[in-house]
C-alpha positions in Angstrom: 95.1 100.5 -47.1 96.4 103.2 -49.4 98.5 104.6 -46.6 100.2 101.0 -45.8 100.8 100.9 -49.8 102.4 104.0 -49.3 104.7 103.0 -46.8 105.3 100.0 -48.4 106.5 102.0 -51.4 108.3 104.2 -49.3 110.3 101.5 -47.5 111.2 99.5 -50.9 112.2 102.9 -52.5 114.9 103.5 -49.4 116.1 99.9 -49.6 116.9 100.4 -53.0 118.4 103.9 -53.1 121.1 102.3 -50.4 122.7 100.0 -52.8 122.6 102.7 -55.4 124.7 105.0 -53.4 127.2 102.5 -52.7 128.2 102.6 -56.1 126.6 99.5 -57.4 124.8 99.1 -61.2 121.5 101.1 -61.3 120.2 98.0 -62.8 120.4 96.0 -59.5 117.5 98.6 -58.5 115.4 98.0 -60.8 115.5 94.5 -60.4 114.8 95.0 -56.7 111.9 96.8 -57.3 110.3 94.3 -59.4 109.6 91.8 -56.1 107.9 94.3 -54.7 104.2 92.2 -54.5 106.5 89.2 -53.0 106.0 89.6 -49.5 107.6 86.6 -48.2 110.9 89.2 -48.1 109.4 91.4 -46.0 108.9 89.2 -42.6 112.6 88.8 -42.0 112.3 92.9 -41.4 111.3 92.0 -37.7 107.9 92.3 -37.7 107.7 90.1 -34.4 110.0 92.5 -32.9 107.1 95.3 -33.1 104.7 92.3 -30.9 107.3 92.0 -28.1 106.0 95.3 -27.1 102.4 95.1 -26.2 103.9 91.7 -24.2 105.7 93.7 -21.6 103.5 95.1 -19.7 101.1 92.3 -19.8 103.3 91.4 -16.1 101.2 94.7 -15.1 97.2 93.6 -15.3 98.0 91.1 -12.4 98.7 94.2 -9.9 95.1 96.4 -11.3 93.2 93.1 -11.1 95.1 92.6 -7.4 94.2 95.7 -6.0 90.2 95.4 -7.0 90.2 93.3 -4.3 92.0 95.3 -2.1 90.1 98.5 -2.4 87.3 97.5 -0.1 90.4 97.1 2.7 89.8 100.4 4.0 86.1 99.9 4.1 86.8 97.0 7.2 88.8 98.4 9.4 85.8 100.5 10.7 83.8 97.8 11.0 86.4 95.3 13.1 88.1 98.4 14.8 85.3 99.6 17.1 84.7 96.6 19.4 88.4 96.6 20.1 88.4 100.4 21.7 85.2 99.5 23.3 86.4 97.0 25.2 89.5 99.2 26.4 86.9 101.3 26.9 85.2 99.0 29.6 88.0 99.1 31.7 89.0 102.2 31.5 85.7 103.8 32.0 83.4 104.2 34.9 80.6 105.7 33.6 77.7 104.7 30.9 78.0 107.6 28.9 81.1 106.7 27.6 79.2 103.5 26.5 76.7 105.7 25.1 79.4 107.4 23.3 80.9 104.5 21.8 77.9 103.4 20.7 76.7 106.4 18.8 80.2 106.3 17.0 80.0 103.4 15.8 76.4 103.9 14.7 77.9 106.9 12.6 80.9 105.4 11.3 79.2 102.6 9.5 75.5 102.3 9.3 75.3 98.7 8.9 76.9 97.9 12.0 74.7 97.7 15.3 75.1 96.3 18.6 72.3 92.9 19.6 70.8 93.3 22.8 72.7 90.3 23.7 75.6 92.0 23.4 74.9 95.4 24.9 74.0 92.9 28.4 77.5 91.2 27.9 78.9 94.4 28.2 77.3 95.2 31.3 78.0 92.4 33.0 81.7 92.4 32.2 81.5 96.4 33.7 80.2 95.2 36.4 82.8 92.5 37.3 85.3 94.9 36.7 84.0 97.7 39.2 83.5 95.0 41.5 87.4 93.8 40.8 88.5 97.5 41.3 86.5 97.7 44.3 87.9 94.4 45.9 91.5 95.9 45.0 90.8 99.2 46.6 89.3 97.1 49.7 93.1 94.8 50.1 95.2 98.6 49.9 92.7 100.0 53.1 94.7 99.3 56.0 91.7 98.0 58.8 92.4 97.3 62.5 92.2 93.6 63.4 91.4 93.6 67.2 87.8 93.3 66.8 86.9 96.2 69.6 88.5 98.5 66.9 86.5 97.0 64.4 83.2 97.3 66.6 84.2 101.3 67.0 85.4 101.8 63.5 81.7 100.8 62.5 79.7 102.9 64.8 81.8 106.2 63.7 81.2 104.5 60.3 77.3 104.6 61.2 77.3 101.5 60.2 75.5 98.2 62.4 78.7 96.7 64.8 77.3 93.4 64.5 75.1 91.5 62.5 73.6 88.2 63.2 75.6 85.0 63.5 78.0 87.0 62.2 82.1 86.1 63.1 85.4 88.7 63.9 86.4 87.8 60.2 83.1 88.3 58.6 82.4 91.8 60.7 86.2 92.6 59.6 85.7 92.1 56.1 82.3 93.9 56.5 84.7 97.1 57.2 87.1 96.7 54.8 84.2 96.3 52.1 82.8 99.8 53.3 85.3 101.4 54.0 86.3 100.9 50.6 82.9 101.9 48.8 83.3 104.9 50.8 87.1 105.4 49.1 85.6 105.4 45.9 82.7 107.9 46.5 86.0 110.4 48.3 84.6 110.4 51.4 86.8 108.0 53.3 89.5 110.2 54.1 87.3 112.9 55.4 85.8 110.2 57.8 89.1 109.2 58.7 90.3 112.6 59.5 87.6 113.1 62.1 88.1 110.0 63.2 91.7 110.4 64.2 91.3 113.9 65.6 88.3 112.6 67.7 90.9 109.7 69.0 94.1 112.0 69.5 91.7 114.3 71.8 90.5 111.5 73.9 93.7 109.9 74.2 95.6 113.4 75.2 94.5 113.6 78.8 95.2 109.9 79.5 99.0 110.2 78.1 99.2 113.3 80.3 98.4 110.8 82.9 100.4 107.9 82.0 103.6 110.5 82.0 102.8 111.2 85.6 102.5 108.0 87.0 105.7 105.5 86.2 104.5 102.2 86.4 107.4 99.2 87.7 108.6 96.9 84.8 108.2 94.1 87.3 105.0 92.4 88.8 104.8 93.5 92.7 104.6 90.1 95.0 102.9 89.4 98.0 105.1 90.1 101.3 104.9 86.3 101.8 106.9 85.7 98.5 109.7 88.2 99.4 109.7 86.3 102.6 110.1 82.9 100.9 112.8 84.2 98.3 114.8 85.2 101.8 114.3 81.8 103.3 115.4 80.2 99.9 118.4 82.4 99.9 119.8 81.7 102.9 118.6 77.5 102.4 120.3 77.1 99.2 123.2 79.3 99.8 123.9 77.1 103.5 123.6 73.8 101.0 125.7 75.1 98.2 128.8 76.0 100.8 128.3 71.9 101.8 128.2 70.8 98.4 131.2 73.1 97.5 133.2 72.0 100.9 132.9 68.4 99.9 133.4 68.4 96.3 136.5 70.0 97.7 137.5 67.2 100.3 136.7 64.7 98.0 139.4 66.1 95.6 141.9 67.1 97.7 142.3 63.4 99.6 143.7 60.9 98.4 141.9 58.6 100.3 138.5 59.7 98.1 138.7 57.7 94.9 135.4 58.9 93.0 136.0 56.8 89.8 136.3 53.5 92.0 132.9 54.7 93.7 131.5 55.4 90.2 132.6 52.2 88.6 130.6 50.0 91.9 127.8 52.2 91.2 127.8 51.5 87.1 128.4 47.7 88.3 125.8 47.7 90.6 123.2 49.5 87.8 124.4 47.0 85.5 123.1 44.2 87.8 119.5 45.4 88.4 116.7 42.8 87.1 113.7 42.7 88.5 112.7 41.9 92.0 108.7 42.0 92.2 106.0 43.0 89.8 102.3 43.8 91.1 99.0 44.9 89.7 98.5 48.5 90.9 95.2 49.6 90.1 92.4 48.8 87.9 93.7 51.6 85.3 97.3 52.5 84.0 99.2 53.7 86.5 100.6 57.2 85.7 103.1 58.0 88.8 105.3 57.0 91.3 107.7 57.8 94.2 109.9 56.6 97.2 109.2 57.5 100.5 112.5 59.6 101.9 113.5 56.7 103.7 112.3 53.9 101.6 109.9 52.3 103.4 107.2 53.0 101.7 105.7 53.7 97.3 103.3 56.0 96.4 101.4 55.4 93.1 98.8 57.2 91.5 96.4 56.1 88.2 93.7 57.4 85.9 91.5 56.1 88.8 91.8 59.4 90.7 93.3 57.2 93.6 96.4 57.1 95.0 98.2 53.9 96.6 100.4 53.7 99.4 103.0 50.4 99.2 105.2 48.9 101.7 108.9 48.1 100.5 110.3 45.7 99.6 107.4 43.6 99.1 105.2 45.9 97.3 102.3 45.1 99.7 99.4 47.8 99.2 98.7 49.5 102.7 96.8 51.9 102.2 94.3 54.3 99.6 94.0 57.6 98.9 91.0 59.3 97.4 89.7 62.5 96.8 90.3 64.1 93.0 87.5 63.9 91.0 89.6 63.8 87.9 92.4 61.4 86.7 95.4 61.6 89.2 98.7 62.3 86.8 101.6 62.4 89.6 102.5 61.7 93.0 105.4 63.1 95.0 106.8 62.1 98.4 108.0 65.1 100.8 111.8 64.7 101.2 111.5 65.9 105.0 108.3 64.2 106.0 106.3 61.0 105.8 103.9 63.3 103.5 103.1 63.1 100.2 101.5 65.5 97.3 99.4 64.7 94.3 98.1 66.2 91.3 95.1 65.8 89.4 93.8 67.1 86.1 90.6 68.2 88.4 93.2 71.3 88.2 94.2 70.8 91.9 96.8 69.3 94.1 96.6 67.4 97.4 98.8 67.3 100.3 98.3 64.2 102.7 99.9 62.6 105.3 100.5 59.1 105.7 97.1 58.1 107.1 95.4 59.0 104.2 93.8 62.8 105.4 94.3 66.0 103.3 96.5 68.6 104.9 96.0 71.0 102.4 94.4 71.3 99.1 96.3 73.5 96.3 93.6 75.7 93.7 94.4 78.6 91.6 95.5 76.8 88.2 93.2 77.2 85.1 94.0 73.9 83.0 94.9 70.1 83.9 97.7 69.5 86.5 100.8 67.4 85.0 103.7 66.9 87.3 104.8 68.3 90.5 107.6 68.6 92.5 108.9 69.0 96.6 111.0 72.1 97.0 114.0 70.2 98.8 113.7 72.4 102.2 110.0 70.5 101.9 108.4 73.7 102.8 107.4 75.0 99.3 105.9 72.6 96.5 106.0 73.2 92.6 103.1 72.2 90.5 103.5 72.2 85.9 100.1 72.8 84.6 98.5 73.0 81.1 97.5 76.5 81.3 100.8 77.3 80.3 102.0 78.1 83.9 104.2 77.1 86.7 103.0 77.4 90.2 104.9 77.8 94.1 103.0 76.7 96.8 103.6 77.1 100.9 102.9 73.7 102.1 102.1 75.3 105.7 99.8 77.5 104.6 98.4 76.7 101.5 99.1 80.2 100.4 100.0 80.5 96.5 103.1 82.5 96.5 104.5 82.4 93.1 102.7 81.9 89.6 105.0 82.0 87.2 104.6 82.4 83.4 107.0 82.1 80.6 106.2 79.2 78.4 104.5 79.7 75.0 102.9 76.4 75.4 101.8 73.5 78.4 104.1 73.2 81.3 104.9 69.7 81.7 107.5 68.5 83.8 109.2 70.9 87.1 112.4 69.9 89.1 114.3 71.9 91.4 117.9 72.2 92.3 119.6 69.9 95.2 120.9 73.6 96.6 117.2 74.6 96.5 118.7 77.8 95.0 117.1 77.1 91.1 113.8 75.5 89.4 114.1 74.3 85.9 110.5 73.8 84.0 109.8 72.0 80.5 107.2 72.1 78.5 105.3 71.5 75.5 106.8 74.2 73.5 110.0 72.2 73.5 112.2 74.7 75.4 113.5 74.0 79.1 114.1 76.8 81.4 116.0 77.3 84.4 114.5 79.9 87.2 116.1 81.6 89.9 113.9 81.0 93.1 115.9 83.7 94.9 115.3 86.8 92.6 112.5 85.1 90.1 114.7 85.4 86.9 114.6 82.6 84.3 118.6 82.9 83.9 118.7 80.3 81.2 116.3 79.5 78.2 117.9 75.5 76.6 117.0 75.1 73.2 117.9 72.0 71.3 115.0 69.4 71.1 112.4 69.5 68.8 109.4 68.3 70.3 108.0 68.2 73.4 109.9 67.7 76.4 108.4 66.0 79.0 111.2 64.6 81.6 113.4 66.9 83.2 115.8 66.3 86.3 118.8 68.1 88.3 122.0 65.9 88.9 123.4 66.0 92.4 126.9 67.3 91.2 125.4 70.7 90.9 126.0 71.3 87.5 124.2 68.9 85.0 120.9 68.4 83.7 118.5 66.2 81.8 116.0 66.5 80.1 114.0 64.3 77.4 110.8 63.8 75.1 108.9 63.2 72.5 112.1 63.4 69.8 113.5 60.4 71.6 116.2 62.0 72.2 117.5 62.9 76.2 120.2 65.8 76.4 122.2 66.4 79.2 122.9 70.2 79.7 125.9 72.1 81.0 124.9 75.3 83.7 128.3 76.3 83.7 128.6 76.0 79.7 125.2 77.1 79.0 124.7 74.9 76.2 124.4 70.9 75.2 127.2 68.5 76.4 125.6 65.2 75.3 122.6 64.6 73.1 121.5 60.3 74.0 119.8 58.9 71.0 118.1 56.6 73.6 114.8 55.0 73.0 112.9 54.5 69.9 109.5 56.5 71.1 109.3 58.8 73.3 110.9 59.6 76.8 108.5 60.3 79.6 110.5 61.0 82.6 114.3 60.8 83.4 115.6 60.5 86.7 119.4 61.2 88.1 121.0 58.3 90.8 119.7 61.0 94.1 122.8 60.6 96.5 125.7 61.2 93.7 124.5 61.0 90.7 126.2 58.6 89.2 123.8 57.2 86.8 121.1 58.3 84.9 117.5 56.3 84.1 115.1 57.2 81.6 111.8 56.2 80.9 110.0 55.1 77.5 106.9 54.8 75.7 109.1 52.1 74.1 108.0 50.0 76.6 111.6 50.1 78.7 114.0 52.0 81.1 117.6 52.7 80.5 120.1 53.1 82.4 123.1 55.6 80.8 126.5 56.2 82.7 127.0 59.5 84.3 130.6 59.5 83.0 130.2 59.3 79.0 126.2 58.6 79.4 126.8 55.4 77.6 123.9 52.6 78.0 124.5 50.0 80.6 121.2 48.3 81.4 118.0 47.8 80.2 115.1 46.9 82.2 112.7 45.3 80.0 109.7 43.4 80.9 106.7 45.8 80.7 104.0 45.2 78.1 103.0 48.9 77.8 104.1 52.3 77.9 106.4 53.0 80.5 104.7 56.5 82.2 107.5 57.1 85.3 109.9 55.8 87.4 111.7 56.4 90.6 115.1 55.8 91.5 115.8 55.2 95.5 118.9 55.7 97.8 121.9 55.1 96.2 120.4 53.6 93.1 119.8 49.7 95.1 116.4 49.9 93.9 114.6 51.4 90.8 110.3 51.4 90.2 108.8 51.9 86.4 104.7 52.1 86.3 103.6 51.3 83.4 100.4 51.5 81.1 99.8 47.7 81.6 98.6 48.6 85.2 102.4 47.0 86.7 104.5 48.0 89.4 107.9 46.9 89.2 110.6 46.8 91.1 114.6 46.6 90.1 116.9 45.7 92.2 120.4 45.0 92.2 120.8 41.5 93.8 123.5 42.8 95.9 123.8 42.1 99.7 124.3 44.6 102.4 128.1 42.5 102.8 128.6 43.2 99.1 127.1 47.0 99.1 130.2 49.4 99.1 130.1 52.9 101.6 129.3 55.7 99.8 129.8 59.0 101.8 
């Protein structure tokens, strides 16, 4: 108190000696000095300014009381920290000791922190999916043989069992693939492997030594019968094409020929067919027919087995042939005898003669019989089969000389050439090929449809052919052109046989699941008759002569016939 009196004093006596030194009266001093106990002067000296002070840093207490909090921050990190290595540490590890590891870390780093036994078998679990997830990825990278006999020897150099019970190709594959790739893992693999390969490569040395000696033909060697065939065929087809050639030639050159008057009768004629008889066939849908060469006489077969012999033009059954024990699916008549042929998914085919007695019986394919065809010297018959093959038979001697691969899928469907020079086969693998009888090439491969094809047929101009199935769809193909003239949008299901007019081939007639058969113009392949009237399927037709008569058999167990209406006065000559 005596010291703030003091300053007090002190303070007063300063004010006062400043107005003395300006000059002023001394008395003004002494009357200053008299309100010295009147303090009410004295706070207008600023004494609040000496309290703004101590308020500045009060903005600073927030940030000590902040960080109190804050200062246990360091403390956490060890105790959040550790699970996250040690589940990088899962991965990245094979071993329990680095588990053992981890765990005495984080024992150490903070006391309070231990791991529940609920946790510790977690942990195992999730190492075990993962060395079973680095095993399966090992086991994709190992490259392991897929024919199964490689498999089988891989195992026993393995030591391992080659087969276990009820077990499957896949399975015993897999079986590998799983040890091979444990034994990756343990480093052993690729010391097996080693051996393995120097075992092979010394096994294999003496045989390639062998191989190099002997040259093997790129070809398959025939029987001497076939060679002899492929001559007669050659010198046949080469005598018929000359004829075909000399009269396409004749035909051109006089003027007296007028081929587009001949087509337009023939169009006219087609365009008149409607139908002449209709009879009940068999007891099941009928499946195949065909004219006799002559046409005196239709051959039919059904799912019976049996085949029926008819006499024209009256449709009046003569006679029955039996003898497949399986579903008959065609019938063909010889085009130099009074015989005819017949397949049967019993995987044979028949050849009779017109009393009913088998000549010859045709075995050898593996699979169902579909169509089949006369070879036109009538010597040689072709047979489509579902065992994805194409057969040549000598109707003499009953001798297969040709089986002929080259379809991915079914055979269906086999024509051959009017020179007898070329066969062209169809099948379920949607391509049509044309063979070379005389050397045993297939010279052309026709691609275009999309589905099956099931109908195929030669026109008599030498040139053209048809073919058709299940798109719909029947294309006519050009030899010389190698390609697609003419693509027929022509029934709404699917075709099932197509047939050219035999003598000039003037008009073309297709056959339907639709139910009908078309007739299409050889010229522009336009439509110019329908021959409605079945109430099923529509399975094969025949067209006869000059294209006076036409037969459809059909699902509904019907035979009928088509016929022009024209008289023998009306009929033109056609060369």
């Amino acid at each position: 108190m005596d010291t703030e009196r003091e300053d007090t004093t002190l303070t007063t006596t300063a004010e006062s000696s400043t107005p003395a030194s300006d000059g002023q009266n001394p008395v003004s001093s002494v009357h200053a000095t008299l309100p010295q106990p009147i303090q009410p002067v004295i706070p207008p000296v600023i004494t609040p300014p000496s309290v703004v002070p101590p308020l500045a840093p009060i903005p600073s207490i927030p940030p000590s009381l902040v960080a109190r909090p804050l200062a246990p921050l360091p403390v956490r990190p060890p105790v959040i920290r550790p699970p996250v290595p040690q589940n990088g540490e899962v991965g990245s590890s094979d071993s329990d000791s680095d588990h053992d590891d981890a765990d005495t870390r984080i024992n150490k780093g903070t006391g309070e922190y231990e791991i529940s036994e609920e946790s510790r078998l977690v942990r195992e679990r999730q190492e075990k999916a993962m060395q079973e997830l680095m095993m399966k990825r090992r086991a994709a990278a190992l490259a392991v043989p897929t024919n199964d006999m490689a498999v089988r020897a891989r195992l026993r150099h393995l030591g391992e069992p080659i087969t276990l019970f009820g077990e499957r190709e896949m399975e015993r594959r897999d079986r590998l693939r799983m040890i091979m790739a444990k034994l990756d893992a343990e480093g052993q693999l690729e010391k097996l492997m080693k051996a393995l390969e120097d075992e092979e490569a010394a096994a294999s040395a003496p045989k390639d030594e062998v191989e190099e000696e002997i040259q093997y033909p790129f070809y398959t060697e025939g029987p001497k019968s076939l060679l002899d065939a492929r001559i007669e065929i050659a010198k046949y087809s080469l005598a018929r094409a000359a004829l075909r050639l000399q009269r396409a030639q004749r035909r051109r050159d006089d003027p007296d020929e007028d081929m587009d008057a001949e087509m337009d009768w023939a169009l006219k004629q087609a365009g008149n067919l409607s139908l002449e008889f209709s009879e009940i066939g068999d007891d099941r849908p009928l499946t195949g027919c065909s004219f006799s060469r002559d046409g005196k006489w239709l051959a039919t077969c059904s799912l019976t087995g049996a085949s029926r012999l008819w006499s024209m033009p009256e449709i009046k059954k003569s006679s029955t042939f039996k003898g497949h024990t399986e579903r008959a699916t065609d019938v063909a008549y010889s085009p130099t005898h009074n015989h005819l042929a017949t397949a049967s998914a019993d995987r044979t085919a028949r050849y009779w003669n017109d009393q009913g007695s088998i000549l010859k019986t045709f075995e050898g394919h593996l699979d169902r019989l579909a169509r089949i065809a006369f070879h036109p010297s009538g010597k040689y018959l072709g047979t489509a089969s579902f065992d994805k093959t194409w057969r040549l038979w000598d109707i003499e001697t009953g001798e297969e000389l040709l089986l002929q691969e080259g379809h991915s899928r079914s055979v269906y469907s086999l024509a051959f050439h009017h020179d007898g020079s070329l066969a062209a086969s169809c099948g379920l693998d949607s391509l049509a090929r044309v063979w070379d009888l005389r050397t045993g090439r297939s010279i052309l491969a026709l691609e275009g449809h999309v589905k099956p094809i099931l109908g195929i047929s030669f026109s008599p101009n030498g040139y053209h052919l048809a073919t058709g199935g299940e798109d719909n769809t029947c294309r006519i193909w050009d030899l010389r052109k190698k390609k697609s003239l003419y693509t027929i949008p022509a029934h709404s299901n699917l075709i099932s046989q197509v047939k050219f007019e035999p003598q000039e081939g003037y008009f073309l007639v297709t056959a339907s699941y639709d139910m009908t058969a078309k007739v299409w113009s050889a010229r522009d392949f336009k439509p110019v008759k329908t021959l409605s009237g079945h109430e099923a399927k529509v399975t094969s037709l025949d067209v006869l002569g000059d294209g006076g008569y036409i037969v459809t058999v059909s699902h509904d167990r019907t035979i009928k016939l088509w016929s022009s209406n024209m008289t023998s006065e009306q009929a033109m000559d056609v060369d």
